[in-house]
C-alpha positions in Angstrom: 0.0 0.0 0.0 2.0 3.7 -1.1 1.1 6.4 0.7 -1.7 8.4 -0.3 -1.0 12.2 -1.7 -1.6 15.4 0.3 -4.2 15.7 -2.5 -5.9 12.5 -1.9 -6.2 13.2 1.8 -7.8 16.8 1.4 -10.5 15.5 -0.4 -11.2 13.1 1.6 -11.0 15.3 4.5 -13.1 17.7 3.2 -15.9 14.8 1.8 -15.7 13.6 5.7 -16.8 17.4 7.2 -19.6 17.3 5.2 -20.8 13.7 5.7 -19.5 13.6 9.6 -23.6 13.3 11.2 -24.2 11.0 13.9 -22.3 12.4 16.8 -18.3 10.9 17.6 -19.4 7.4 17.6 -21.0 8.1 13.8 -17.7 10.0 13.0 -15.3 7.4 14.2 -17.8 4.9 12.2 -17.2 7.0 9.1 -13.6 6.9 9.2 -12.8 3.7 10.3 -15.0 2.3 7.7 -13.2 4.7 4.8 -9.6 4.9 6.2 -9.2 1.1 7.8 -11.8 -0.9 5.2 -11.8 0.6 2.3 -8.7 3.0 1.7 -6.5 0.7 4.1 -4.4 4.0 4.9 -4.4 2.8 8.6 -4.4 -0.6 10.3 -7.3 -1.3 12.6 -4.4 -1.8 15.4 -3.4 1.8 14.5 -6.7 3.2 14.6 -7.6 2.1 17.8 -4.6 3.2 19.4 -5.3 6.7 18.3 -8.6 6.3 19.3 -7.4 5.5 22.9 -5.5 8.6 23.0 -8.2 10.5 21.3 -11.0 9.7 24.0 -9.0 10.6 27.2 -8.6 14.5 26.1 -11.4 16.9 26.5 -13.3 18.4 23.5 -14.5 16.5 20.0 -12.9 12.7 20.2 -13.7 12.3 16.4 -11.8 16.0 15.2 -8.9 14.9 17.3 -9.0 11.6 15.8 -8.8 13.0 12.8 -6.4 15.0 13.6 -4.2 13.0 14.3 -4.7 10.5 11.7 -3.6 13.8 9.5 -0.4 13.9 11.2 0.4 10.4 10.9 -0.2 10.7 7.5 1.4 13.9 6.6 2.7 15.6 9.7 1.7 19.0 11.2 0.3 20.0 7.7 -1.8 16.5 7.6 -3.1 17.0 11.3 -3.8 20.9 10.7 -5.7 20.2 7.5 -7.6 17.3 8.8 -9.0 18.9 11.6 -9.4 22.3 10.0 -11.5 20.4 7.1 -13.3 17.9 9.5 -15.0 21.7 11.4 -14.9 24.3 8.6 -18.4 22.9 6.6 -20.7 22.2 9.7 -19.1 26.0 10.6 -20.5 27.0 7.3 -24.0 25.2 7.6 -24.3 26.4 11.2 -23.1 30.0 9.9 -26.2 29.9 7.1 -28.7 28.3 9.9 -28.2 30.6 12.5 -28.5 33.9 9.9 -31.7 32.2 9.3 -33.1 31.3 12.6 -33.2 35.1 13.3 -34.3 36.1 10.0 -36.6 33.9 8.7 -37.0 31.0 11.4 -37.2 27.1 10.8 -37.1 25.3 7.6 -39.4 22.1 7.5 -38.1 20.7 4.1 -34.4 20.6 5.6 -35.4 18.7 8.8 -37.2 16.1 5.8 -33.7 15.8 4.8 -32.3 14.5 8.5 -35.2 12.7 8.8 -33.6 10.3 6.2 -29.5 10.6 7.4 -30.8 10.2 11.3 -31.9 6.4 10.5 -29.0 5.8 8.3 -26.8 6.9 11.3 -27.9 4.8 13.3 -27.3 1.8 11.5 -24.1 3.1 10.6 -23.4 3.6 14.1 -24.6 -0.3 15.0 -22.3 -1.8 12.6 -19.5 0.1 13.6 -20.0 -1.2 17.1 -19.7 -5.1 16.1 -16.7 -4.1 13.5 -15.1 -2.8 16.8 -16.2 -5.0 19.0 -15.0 -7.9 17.4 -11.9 -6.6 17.5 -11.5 -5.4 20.9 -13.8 -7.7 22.9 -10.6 -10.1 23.3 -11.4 -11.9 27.2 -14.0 -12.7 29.2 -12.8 -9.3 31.1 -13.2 -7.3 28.2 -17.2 -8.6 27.8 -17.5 -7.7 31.3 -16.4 -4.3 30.9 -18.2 -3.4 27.5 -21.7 -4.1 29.7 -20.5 -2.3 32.7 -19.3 0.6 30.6 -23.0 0.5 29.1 -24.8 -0.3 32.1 -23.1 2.4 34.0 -23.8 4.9 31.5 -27.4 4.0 30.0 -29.2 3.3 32.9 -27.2 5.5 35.7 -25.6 8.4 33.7 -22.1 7.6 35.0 -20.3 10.5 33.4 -18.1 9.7 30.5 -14.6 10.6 32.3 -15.2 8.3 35.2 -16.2 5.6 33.0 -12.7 5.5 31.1 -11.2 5.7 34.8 -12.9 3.1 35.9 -11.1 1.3 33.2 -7.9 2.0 33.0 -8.5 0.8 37.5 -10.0 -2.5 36.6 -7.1 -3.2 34.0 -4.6 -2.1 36.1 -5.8 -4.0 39.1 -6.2 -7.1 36.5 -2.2 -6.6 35.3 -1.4 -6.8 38.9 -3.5 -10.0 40.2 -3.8 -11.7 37.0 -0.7 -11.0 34.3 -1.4 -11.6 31.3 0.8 -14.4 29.7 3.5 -13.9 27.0 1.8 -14.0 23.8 2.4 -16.7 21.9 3.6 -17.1 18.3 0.8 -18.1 17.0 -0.6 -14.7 18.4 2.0 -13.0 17.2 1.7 -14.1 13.6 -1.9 -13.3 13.4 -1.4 -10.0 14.8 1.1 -9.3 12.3 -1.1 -10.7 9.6 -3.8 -8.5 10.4 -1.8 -5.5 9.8 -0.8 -6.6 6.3 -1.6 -4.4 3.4 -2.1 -1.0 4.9 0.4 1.9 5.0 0.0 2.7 8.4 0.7 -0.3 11.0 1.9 -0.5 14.6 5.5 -1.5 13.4 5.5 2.3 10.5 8.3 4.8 11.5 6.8 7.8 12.2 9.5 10.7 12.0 9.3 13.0 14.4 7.9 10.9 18.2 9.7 10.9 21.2 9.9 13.6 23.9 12.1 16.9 22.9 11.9 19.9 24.7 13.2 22.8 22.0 9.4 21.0 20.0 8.0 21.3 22.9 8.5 25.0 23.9 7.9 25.8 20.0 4.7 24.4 19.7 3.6 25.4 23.2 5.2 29.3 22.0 3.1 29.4 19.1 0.1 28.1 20.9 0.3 30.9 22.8 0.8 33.4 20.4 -2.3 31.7 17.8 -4.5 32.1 21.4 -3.5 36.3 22.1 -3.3 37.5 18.2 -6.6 37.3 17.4 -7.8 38.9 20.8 -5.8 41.7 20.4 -7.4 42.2 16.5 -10.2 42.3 18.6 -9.3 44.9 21.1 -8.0 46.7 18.2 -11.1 46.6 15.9 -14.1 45.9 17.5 -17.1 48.1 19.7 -17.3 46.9 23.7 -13.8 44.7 24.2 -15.0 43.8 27.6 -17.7 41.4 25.5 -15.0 39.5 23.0 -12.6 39.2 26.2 -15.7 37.2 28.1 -16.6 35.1 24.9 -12.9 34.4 24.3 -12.3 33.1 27.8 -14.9 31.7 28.5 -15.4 29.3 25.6 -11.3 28.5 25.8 -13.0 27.1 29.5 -15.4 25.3 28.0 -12.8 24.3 25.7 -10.6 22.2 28.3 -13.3 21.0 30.4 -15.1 18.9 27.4 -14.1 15.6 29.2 -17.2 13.3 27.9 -18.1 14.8 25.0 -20.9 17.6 23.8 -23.5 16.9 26.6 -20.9 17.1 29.2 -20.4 20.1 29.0 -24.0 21.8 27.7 -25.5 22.5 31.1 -22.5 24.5 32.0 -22.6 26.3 28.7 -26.6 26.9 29.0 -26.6 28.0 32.8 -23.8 30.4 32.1 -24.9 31.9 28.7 -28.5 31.9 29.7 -28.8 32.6 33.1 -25.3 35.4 33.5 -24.6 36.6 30.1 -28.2 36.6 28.9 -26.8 36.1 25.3 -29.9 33.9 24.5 -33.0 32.4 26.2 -33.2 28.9 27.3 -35.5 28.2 24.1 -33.2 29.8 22.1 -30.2 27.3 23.7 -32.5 24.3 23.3 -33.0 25.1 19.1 -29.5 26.1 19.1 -28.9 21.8 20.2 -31.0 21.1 17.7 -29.5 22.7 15.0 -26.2 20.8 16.3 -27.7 17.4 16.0 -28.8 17.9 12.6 -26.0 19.4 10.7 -22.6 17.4 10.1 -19.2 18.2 12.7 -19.2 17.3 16.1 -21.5 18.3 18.5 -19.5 20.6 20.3 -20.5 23.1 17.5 -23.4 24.2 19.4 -21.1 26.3 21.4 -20.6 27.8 17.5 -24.6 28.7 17.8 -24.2 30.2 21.4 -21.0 32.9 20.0 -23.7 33.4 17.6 -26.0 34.6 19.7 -23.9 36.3 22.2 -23.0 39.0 19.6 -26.3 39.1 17.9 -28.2 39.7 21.4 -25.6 41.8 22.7 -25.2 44.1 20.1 -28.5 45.3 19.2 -29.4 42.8 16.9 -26.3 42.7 14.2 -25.9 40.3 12.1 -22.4 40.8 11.4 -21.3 40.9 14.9 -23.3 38.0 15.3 -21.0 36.0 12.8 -17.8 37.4 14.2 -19.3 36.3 17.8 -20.0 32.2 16.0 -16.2 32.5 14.4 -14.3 34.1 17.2 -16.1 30.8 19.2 -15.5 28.5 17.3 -11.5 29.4 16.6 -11.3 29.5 20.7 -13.3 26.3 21.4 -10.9 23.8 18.7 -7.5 25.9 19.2 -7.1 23.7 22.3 -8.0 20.2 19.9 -4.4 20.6 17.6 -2.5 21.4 20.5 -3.2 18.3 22.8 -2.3 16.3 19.4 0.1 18.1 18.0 1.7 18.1 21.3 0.9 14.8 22.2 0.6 12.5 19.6 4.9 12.4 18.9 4.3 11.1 22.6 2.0 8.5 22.4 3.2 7.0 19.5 6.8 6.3 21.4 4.5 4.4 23.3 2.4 2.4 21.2 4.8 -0.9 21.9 4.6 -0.9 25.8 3.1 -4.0 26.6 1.7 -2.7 29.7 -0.1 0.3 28.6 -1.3 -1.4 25.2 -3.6 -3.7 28.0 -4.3 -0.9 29.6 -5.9 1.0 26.6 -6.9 -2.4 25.4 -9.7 -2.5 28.4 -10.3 1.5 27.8 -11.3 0.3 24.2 -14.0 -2.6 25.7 -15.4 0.8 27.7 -15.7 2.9 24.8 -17.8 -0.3 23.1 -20.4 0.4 25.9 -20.6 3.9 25.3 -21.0 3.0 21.5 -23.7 1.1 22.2 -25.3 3.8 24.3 -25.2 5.8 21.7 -27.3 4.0 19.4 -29.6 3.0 22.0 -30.2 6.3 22.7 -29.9 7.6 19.0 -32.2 4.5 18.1 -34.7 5.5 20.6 -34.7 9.3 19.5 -35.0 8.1 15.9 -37.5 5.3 15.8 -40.1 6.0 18.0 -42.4 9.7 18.2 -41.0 11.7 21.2 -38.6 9.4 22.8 -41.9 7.3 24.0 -40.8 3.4 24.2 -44.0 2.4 22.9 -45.4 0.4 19.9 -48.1 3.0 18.9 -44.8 5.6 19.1 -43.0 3.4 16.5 -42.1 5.5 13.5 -42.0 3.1 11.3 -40.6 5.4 8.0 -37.7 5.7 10.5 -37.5 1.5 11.4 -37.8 0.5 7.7 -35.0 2.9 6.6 -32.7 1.5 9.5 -33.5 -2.1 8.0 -32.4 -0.9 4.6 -29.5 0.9 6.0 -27.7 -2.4 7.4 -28.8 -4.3 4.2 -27.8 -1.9 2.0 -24.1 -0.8 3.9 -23.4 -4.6 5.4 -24.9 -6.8 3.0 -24.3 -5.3 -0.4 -22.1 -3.3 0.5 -23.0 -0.1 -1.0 -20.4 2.9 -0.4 -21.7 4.5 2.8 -20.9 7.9 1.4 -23.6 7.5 -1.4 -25.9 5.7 1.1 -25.7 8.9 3.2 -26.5 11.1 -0.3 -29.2 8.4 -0.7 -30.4 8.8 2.6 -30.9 12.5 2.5 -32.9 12.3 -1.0 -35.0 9.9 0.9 -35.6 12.3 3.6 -36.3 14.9 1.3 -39.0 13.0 -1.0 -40.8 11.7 1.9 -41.2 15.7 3.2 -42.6 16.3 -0.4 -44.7 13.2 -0.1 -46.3 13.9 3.1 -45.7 17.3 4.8 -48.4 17.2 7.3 -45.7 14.5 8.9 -43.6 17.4 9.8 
């Protein structure tokens, strides 16, 4: 397998920003199905490993993933245009949604159009789980902590952080009483075998890993420098500076105390934006989530919404401080995404043969299984039945039908899940012109 061009990876980075729906797990879904299955540019081994990483840092999993998949691939450049790419259309789409939520107010055929991609998500999201799974439930422990992780989570909202904890505690406490044995050739040559035919593998030389302190202080130098320039272009440039200095702050806040994902983090968002700043009424916060859910990017873009908001509200009503307000978010809320992988990747890769820490993130990986699960439980619920209600008379059953057809269509015939998704949204958008008293 030669490695792919800066070229190739652009476009498939910017295909992935615009197809990205489904929240991290129908991210990850997305590119471990493109990158591992079909354009074997990474090893499933490989994958995982940055996914382990990925899902201990605060903020979007799936843009850090991708991140850092970039940087494998192509260095800084790779990781900065990954990420970049992965955000910059759902900041588009959220840019053209929020202009019209205050202008003009909700658009019924567009939510005709999710109607279709939500059910495809979903089954996206369910095969993704058993692709994983079967690679990653390994033991009898393993099992044991994929239904604790979802247990925990699904029926007592065990928060996200402590769940990985957890983990990483149960397979430390099972290196200590119960070692693990020396793998054995046999084990060995399968592993090995499994990573044949991709560029990427556990055993690829990646330039640049290892600690080194004159990288270090560079890249934390010119995060420090990408975090003050565009404040003081601010202070410089714009009415009230008091306002931009709150937004800017606070989101950078936000920013490193995502640990859990999107939701985590909301009800600190809401209560402070809401209730303190009075950028925006708790209505106007709970469209704002909607409007999150239903366009592609991680879900963390609702914060995007928020900045929106914040300048439209505070300043009379303008639009253009409005969109300054969504920007100047959204630039503060991912800054702190490239730096924990720019920073830390070149680490974790040194690390990637240690034995000990490869079981470690090996149970970590049985946890995030659970939370996959979860996730399309609670996706699957949303989706397939009117209001959340688990009732047969609340089946939707456009919604079950197209979920049926998903998994047929992506797992059985294997139809490219990028046209299924364009397929999807047509779908959505005929059965709106076919029945719009549905909606």
């Amino acid at each position: 397998m030669t490695k792919p061009t800066f070229a190739e990876a652009l476009r498939f980075w910017l295909k992935l920003g615009f197809i990205s729906f489904g929240g991290p797990a129908g991210q990850i879904a997305i590119m471990h199905t493109v990158l591992v299955e079909e354009k074997r540019w990474i090893s499933d081994a490989k994958f995982l490993h940055a996914l382990n990483y990925c899902m201990l840092l605060p903020g979007p999993e799936a843009q850090q993933l991708a991140t850092y998949i970039g940087w494998l691939l192509h260095g800084t450049r790779g990781g900065l245009a990954a990420g970049i790419l992965f955000v910059l259309p759902s900041v588009l789409i959220l840019l053209v949604l929020s202009l019209l939520y205050v202008t003009v107010g909700t658009l019924p055929a567009l939510q005709g159009v999710f109607l279709g991609l939500k059910p495809a998500v979903v089954a996206i999201i369910l095969l993704a789980m058993v692709k994983i799974g079967q690679k990653s439930l390994l033991s009898p422990l393993h099992y044991a902590v994929a239904a604790a992780s979802f247990v925990g989570i699904f029926w007592f909202n065990v928060p996200f952080p402590l769940l990985i904890i957890g983990a990483a505690v149960v397979a430390l406490l099972a290196q200590r009483f119960f070692p693990a044995p020396a793998a054995t050739a046999t084990t060995q040559a399968r592993a090995l075998q499994a990573e044949e035919g991709y560029f990427l593998t556990t055993h690829s030389v990646v330039l640049g890993t290892g600690f080194s302190w004159p990288r270090l202080l560079r890249q934390l130098g010119a995060a420090l420098g990408l975090w003050v320039l565009p404040l003081a272009v601010l202070a410089l440039t714009t009415p009230d500076f008091g306002f931009w200095r709150t937004l800017t702050v606070f989101f950078t806040q936000a920013a490193l105390v995502t640990f859990g994902g999107a939701y985590a983090v909301l009800p600190y968002v809401a209560q402070v934006s809401v209730e303190k700043l009075q950028w925006l009424t708790q209505g106007q916060m709970l469209d704002g989530l909607a409007l999150g859910e239903t366009t592609p990017g991680p879900l963390i873009m609702v914060l995007a919404f928020v900045g929106f908001m914040g300048g439209y509200t505070h300043f009379g009503g303008s639009l253009a401080l409005g969109t300054l307000g969504l920007l100047t978010t959204t630039y503060y809320t991912f800054l702190p995404c490239f730096v924990f992988i720019l920073v830390g990747a070149p680490l974790i890769e040194h690390t990637q043969h240690n034995r000990q820490l490869q079981a470690v993130l090996s149970i970590i990986t049985a946890a995030v299984v659970g939370v996959v699960l979860n996730l399309a439980v609670y996706l699957g619920q949303a989706v397939l039945f009117a209001g959340g209600r688990l009732h047969p008379q609340a089946l939707h059953w456009p919604s079950v039908v197209w979920v049926l057809l998903s998994l047929v269509a992506l797992y059985r015939l294997k139809v490219n899940m990028i046209l299924w998704i364009g397929i999807s949204g047509l779908a959505g958008g005929l059965y709106y012109l076919l029945s719009p008293a549905a909606f």
